[in-house]
C-alpha positions in Angstrom: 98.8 65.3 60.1 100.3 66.1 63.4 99.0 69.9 64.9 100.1 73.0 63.4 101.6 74.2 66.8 104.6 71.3 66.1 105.9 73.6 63.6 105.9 76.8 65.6 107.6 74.3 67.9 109.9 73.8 65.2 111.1 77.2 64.7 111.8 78.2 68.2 113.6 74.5 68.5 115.8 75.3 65.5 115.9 78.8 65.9 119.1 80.5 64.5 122.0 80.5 67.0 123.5 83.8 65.7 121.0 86.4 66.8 121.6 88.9 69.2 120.6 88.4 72.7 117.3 90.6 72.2 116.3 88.9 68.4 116.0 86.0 70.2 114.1 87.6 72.7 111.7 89.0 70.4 111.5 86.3 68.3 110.3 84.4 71.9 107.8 87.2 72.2 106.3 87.3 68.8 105.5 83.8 69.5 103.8 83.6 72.4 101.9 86.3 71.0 101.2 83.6 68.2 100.7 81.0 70.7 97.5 83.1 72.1 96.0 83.6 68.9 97.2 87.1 68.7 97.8 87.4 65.4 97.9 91.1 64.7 100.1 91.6 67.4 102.6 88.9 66.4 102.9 90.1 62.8 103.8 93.6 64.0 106.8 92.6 66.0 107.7 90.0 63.5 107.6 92.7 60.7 109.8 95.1 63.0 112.1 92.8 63.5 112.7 91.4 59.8 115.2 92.8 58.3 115.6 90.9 55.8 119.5 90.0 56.4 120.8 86.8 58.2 119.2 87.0 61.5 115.5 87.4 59.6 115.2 83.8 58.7 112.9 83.0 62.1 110.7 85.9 61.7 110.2 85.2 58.1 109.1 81.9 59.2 107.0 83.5 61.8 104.9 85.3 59.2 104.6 82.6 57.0 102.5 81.2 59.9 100.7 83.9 60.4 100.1 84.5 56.7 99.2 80.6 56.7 96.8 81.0 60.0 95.3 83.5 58.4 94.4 81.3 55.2 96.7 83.9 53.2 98.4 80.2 51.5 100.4 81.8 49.1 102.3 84.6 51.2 102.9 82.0 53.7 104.5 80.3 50.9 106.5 83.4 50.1 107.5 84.0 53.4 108.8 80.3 53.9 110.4 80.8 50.7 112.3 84.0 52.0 113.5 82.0 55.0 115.3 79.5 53.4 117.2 81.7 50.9 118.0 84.3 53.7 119.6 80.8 55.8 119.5 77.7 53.9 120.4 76.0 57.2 117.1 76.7 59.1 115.0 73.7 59.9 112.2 76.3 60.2 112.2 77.7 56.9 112.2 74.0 55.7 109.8 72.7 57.7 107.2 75.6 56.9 107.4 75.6 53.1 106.9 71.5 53.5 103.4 72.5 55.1 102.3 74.7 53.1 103.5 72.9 49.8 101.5 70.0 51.6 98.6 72.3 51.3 98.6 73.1 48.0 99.2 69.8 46.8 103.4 70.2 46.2 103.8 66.8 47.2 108.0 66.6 45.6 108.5 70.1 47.5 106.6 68.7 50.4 108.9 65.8 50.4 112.3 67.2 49.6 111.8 70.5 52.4 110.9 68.1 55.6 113.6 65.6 54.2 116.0 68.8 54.7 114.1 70.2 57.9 115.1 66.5 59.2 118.6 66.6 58.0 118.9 69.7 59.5 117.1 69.1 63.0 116.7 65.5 63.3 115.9 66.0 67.2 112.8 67.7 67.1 109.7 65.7 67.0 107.9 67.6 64.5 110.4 67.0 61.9 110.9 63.8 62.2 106.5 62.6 62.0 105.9 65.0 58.9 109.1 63.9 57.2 107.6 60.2 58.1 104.6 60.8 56.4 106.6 61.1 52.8 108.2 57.9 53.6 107.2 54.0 52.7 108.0 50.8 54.2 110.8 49.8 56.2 111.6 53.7 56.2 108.3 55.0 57.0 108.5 52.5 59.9 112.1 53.4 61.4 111.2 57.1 61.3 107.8 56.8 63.0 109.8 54.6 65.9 112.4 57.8 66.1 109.3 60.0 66.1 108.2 58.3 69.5 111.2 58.2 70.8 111.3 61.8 70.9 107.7 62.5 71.7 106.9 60.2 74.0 105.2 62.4 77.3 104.7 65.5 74.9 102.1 65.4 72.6 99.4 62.3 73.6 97.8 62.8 70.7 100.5 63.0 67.7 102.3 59.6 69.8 98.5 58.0 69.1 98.1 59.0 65.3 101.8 57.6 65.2 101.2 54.7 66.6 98.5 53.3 64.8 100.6 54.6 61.3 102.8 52.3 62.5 100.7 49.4 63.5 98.7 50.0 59.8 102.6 49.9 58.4 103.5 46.7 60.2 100.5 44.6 59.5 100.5 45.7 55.5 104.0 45.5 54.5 104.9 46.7 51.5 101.1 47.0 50.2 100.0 50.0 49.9 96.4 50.9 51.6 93.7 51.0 48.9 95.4 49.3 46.5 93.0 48.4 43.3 91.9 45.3 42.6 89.1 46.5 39.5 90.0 48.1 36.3 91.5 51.2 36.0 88.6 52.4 33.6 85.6 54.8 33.4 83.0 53.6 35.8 79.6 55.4 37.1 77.9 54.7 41.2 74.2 55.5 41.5 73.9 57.3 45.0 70.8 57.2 47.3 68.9 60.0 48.4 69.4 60.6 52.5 65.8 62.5 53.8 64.8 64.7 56.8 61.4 64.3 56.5 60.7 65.3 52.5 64.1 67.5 52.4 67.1 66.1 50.7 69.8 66.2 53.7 72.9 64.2 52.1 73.7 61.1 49.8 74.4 57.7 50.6 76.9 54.9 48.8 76.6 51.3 48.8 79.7 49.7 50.1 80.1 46.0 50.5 83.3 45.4 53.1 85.1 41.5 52.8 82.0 40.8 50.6 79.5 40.8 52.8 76.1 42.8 52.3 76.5 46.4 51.0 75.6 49.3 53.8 75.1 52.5 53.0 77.4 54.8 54.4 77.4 58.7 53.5 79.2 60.1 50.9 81.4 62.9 52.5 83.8 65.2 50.8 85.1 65.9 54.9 85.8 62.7 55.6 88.7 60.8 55.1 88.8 57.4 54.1 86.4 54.4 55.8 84.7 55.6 58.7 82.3 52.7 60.7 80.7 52.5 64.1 81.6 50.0 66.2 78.8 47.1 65.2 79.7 47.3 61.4 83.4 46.8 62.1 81.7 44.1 64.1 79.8 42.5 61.6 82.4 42.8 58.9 85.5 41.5 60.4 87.8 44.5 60.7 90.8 43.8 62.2 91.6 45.8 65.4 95.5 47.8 65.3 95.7 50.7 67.6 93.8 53.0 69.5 93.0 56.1 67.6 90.6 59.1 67.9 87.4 60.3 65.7 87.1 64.2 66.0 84.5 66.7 63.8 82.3 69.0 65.3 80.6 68.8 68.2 80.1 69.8 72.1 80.7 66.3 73.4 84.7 65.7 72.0 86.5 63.2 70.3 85.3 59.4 70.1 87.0 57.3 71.2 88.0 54.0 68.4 90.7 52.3 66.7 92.3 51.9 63.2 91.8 48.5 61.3 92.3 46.8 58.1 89.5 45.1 55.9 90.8 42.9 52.9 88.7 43.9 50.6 86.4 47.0 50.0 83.5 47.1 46.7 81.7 50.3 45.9 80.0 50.3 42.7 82.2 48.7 40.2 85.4 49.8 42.0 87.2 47.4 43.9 89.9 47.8 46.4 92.3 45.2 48.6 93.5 46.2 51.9 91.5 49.2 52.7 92.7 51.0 56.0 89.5 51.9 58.1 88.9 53.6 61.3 86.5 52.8 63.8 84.3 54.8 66.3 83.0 53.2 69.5 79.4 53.8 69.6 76.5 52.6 67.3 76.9 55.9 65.0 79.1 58.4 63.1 77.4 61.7 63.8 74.1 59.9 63.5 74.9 57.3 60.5 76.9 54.0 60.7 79.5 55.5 58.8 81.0 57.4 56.3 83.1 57.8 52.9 85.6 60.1 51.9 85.9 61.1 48.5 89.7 60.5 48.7 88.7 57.2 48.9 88.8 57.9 44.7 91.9 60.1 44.4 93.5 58.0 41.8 90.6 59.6 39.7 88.9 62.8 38.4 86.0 62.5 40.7 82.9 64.2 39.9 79.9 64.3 42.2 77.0 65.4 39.9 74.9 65.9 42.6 71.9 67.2 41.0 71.9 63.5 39.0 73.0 61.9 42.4 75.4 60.3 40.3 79.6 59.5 41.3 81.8 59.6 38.4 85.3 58.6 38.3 87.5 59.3 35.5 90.3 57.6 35.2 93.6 60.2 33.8 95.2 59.8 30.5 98.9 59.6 32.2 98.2 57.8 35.2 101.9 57.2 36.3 103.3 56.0 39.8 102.3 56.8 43.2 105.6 59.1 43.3 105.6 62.6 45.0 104.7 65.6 42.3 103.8 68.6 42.3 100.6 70.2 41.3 99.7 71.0 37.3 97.0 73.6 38.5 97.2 75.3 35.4 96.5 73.3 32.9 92.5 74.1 33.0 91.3 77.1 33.0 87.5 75.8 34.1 89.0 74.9 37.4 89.9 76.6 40.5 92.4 76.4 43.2 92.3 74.3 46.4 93.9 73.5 49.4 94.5 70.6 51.6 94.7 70.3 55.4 94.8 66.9 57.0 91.4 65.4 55.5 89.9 69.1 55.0 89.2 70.4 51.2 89.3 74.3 51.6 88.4 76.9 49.0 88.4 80.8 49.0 84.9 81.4 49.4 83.9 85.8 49.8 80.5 86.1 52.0 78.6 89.2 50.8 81.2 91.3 49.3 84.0 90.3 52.0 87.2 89.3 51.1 87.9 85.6 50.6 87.8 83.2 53.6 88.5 79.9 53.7 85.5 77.4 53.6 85.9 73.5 53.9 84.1 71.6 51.4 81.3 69.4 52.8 78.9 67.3 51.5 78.3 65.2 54.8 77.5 68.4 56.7 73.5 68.7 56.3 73.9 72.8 57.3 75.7 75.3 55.6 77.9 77.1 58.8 79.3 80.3 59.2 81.8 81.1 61.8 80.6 83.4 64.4 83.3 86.0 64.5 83.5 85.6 60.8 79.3 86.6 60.5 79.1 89.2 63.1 80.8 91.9 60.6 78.3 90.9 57.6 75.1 90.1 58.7 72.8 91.0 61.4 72.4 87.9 63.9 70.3 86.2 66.0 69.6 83.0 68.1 68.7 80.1 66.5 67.0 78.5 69.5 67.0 75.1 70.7 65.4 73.2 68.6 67.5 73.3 65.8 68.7 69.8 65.3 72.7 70.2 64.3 74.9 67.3 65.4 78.8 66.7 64.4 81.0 63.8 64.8 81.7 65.1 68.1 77.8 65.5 69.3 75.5 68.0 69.4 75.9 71.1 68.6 74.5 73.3 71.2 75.4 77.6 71.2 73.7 78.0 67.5 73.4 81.3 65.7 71.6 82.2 62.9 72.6 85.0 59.9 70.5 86.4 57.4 70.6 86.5 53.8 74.1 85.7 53.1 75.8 85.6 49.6 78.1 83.0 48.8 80.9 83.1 45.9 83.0 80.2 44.8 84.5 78.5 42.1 82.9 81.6 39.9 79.3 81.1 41.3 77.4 83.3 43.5 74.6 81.5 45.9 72.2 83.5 48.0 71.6 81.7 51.6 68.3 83.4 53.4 68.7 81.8 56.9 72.8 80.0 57.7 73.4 79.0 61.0 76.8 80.1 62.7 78.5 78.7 65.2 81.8 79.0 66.9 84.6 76.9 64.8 87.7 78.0 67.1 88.5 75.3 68.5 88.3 73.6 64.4 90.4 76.4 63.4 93.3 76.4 66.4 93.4 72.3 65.7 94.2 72.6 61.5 96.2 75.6 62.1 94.2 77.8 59.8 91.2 79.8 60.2 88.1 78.2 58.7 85.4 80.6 58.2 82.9 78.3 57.4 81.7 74.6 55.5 79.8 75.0 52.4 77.8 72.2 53.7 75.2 70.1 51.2 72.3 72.6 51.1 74.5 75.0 48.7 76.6 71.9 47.2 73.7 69.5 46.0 72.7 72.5 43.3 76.7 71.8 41.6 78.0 69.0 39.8 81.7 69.1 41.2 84.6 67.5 40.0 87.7 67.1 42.3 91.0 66.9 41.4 93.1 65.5 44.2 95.9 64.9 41.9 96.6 68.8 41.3 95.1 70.2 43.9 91.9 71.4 42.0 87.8 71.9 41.6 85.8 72.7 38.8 81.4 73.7 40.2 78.8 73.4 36.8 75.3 74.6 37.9 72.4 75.1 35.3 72.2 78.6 36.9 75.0 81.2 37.4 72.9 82.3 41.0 70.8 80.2 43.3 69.2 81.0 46.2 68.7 78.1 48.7 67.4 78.3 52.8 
């Protein structure tokens, strides 16, 4: 997913032409004030300015980025809304409700609004990669090569992501990535305790790549996809595209690596033919030789029953084509809500009483974090030292915090964390556009048996208790 600044881009690119001299002036101001993370500041101007006739489309726009920074998905989606029945002919309006419906899982309205932000602005960069993204073959491939056309010198690292779509494109054709080989049936994978000394850290799966020897690579509901180090891809054969990036936390920044293909991919009794893969150059992922997204699974209901250390996929009754559709979210009322950013699962999660935030769902992240700005106004704080061991994708994590006795709610269970470690996540938040306020990370998850949804955009937690309490 190319950076949520494209689409504030996006409005000031395709801003409406009949303003006044000073609404375009203010709309300029309210977002720069946006642009430095001013949020309270850019809402009240936007606000004073929206009038709600013709000339608000830009503003309501405006706050359905703010609403959508702010991890308020369902305003944003109003405000979006708004904009494109005040002025059905603003490419910001359309390009803002095809983000957010991308986050909730609204992949038809996803596809039709950036198909009509393109029609509508089909010179602006931003427009043009997302409404890519909803594309296949040949016509995935032409739009991606008018994408660099028009990006080419502005944004390094939406031209790379491009680029190796396109290379990925080019050398499958008109496979799709992942396709499955095995039975569409019911099928069970054992997983494999990961230790820190006698404490339960993670869980690893075996994966066997172009039928060589499985590895066990961690099981990661933040992850996206095949993740390797550089002497796996080695080992098994993976053939080299394009340059890419591997970014997570971390002081030390993005590896460096490259996206490949593999032909075939085995874990468990699931089978898969031209698996897409991406590649870090070092000898580890964040200390492991690599990882595996749940989304690996999306076809199925995928339930980790961690507890059991057991992966169960289930396949659905109806399982249809690949087609854009929008979400069925309310057809269960065991499950809750989530949301989708880039590779990111996010779910309102309320910390002691506090209004919901938005936490990523993380079984690969051995801590439970908080944010620091996010902790500072519920708990009383302290240094965590040096020794605490906390490494990301990106490094070693080095300014650590420490909160006490925090209580966690989600998905209608309340978990009580004596010692979680905060850190500063604004440099994650300003990248996914959204303000993450923590990752429910394996400690707190390993006591659930959760079952994802990625079909309708939804999670259902069982735990034998309705409260835990877990350091």
């Amino acid at each position: 997913m190319a950076h949520a600044s494209l689409a504030l881009a996006l409005c000031l690119a395709a801003g409406t032409a009949s303003g006044a001299e000073c609404t375009q002036a203010q709309f300029a101001q309210a977002e720069a004030l946006l642009g430095r993370h001013d949020l309270a500041g850019a809402e009240s101007l936007a606000k004073s300015c929206d009038s709600g006739g013709p000339r608000a489309a830009p503003f309501k726009a405006l706050l359905g980025q703010i609403a959508l920074r702010r991890g308020r998905v369902d305003a944003a989606e109003r405000y979006f809304r708004d904009a494109v029945a005040i002025s059905p002919n603003y490419a910001g309006g359309w390009f803002g409700l095809g983000h957010v419906s991308e986050c909730t899982f609204n992949r038809k309205t996803a596809q039709d609004s950036y198909r009509k932000a393109h029609e509508l602005a089909p010179e602006v960069a931003a427009t043009v990669f997302h409404w890519a993204l909803t594309l296949e073959d040949g016509e995935q491939e032409r739009a991606l090569e008018s994408y660099l056309g028009l990006a080419k010198g502005r944004d390094a690292r939406g031209v790379e992501q491009a680029r190796a779509l396109l290379a990925v494109r080019r050398a499958l054709g008109d496979r799709k990535p992942f396709g499955l080989v095995s039975s569409y049936r019911r099928t069970e994978i054992r997983l494999e305790p990961a230790l820190h000394g006698q404490e339960l850290r993670a869980y690893r799966i075996a994966v066997s790549i172009n039928g060589g020897e499985p590895v066990r690579l961690l099981l990661d509901t933040g992850a996206s996809g095949i993740v390797l180090c550089a002497p796996l891809a080695e080992r098994f054969h993976v053939r080299r595209l394009a340059t890419t990036t591997v970014s997570g936390l971390g002081d030390t920044g993005d590896v460096r690596g490259y996206a490949g293909t593999v032909d075939r991919i085995r874990i468990g009794g699931v089978e898969f033919r031209d698996g897409v893969v991406t590649v870090g150059e070092g000898p580890r992922i964040g200390g492991e030789l690599g990882l595996v997204g749940t989304d690996v699974f999306e076809r199925f209901l995928v339930t980790l029953d961690l507890p059991n250390a057991v992966l169960k996929l289930e396949p659905f009754a109806d399982a249809g084509d690949d087609s854009p559709a929008d979400r069925g979210f309310d057809t269960d009322p065991d499950f809750e809500r989530i949301y989708r950013l880039g590779h990111s699962l996010l779910i309102p999660t309320s910390v002691s009483g506090a209004d919901p935030a938005m936490f990523i769902l993380d079984t690969g992240a051995s801590q439970t974090l908080i944010a620091r700005d996010f902790a500072a106004d519920l708990a009383r704080m302290r240094s965590a030292g040096d020794d605490v061991p906390l490494h990301g994708i990106s490094g070693k994590i080095n300014d650590i915090d420490a909160a006490d006795d925090l209580k966690f709610k989600f998905g209608g269970f309340s978990v009580r964390c004596l010692d979680t470690l905060s850190v500063d996540l604004k440099r994650h938040s300003d990248d996914m556009g959204i303000e993450v306020a923590g990752f429910l990370g394996f400690p707190i998850l390993k006591l659930f048996s959760i079952t994802i949804d990625y079909r309708n955009g939804l999670v259902r937690f069982a735990c034998p208790t309705a409260q835990a309490t877990v350091r």
